[in-house]
C-alpha positions in Angstrom: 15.3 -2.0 -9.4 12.7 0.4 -8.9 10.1 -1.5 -6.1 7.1 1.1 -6.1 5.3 -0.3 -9.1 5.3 -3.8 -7.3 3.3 -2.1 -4.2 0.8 -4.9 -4.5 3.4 -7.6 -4.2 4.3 -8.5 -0.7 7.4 -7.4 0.3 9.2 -10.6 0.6 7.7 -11.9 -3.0 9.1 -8.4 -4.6 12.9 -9.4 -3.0 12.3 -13.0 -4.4 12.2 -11.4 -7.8 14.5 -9.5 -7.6 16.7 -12.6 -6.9 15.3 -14.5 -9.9 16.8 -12.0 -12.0 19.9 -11.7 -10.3 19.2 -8.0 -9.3 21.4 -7.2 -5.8 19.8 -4.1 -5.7 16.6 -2.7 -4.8 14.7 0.7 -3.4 12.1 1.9 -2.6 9.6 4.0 0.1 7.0 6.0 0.8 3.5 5.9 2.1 1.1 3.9 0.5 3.9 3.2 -2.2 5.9 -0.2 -0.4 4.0 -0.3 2.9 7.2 -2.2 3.8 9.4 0.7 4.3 6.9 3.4 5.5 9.7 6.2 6.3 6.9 7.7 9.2 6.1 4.0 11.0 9.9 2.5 10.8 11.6 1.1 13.9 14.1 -1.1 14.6 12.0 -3.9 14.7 11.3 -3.8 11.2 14.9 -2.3 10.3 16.2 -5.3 11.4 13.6 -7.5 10.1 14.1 -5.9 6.6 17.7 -6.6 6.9 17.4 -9.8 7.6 15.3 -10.6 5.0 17.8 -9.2 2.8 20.7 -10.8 3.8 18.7 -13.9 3.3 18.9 -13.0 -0.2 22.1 -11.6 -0.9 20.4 -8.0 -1.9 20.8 -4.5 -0.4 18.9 -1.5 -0.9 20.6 1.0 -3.1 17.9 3.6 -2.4 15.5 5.1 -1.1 12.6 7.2 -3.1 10.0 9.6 -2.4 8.1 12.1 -5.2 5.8 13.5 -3.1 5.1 17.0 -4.8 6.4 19.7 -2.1 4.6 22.3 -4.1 1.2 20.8 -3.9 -0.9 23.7 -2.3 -1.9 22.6 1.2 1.0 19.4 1.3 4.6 21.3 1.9 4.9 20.9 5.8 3.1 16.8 5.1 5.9 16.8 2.6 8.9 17.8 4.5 7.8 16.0 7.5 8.2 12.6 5.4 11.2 13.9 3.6 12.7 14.0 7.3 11.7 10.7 8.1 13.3 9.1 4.6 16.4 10.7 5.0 15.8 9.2 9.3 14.8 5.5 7.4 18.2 5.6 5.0 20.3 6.2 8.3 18.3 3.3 9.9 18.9 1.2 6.9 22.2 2.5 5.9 21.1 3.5 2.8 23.7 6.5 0.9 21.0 7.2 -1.7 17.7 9.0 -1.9 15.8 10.4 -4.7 13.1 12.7 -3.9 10.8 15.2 -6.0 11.9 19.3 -5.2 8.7 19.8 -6.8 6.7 20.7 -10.3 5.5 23.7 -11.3 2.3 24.9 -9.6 -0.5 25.3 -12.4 0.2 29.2 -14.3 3.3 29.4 -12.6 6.7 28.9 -14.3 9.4 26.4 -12.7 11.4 29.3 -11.6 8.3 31.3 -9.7 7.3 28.1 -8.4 10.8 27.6 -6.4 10.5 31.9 -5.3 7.2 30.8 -3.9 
């Protein structure tokens, strides 16, 4: 279960869901996307209080996302500084999965070029 589109849910409401349709698993992160699991604000406080409140309902997080555009002109150290904190919040949450965006081609440039540049 994708959580990202559920943003405006709280957190706890978006896990109750998941429950109600027998879902065990659940992911998602990023800023501004589930404010919940900010990769660049995570601490052990909240590690542990997102565990908890998984336990609570039998789920675990199966991964953790981020599609930030790396090859947004301006964004690519912004980018990789919050790449570096996801893969630092799936260690922290003992999360084996993340799926993040390499990229999309800049505008005139082919897919290839874009990756040389």
């Amino acid at each position: 279960m994708l959580t990202a589109p559920l943003r405006n849910l709280a957190f706890e409401e978006v896990l109750d869901m998941a429950r109600r349709c027998n879902i065990c698993r659940a992911g998602g992160c990023g800023r501004a996307r589930t404010p919940d699991i900010d990769p660049m604000t995570l601490g052990p406080a909240q590690v542990e209080a997102i565990k908890q409140k998984l336990g609570e309902r039998g789920l675990e997080i199966s991964g953790l996302s981020n599609f930030m555009n790396i090859t947004a002109p301006g964004k690519s150290g912004e980018v990789q500084q919050v790449m570096i904190k996801t893969v630092d919040a799936a260690v922290l949450l003992a999360c084996q999965t993340i799926c993040m965006n390499l990229g999309t081609p800049v505008q005139g440039m082919s897919r290839i070029n874009t990756s040389k540049k």
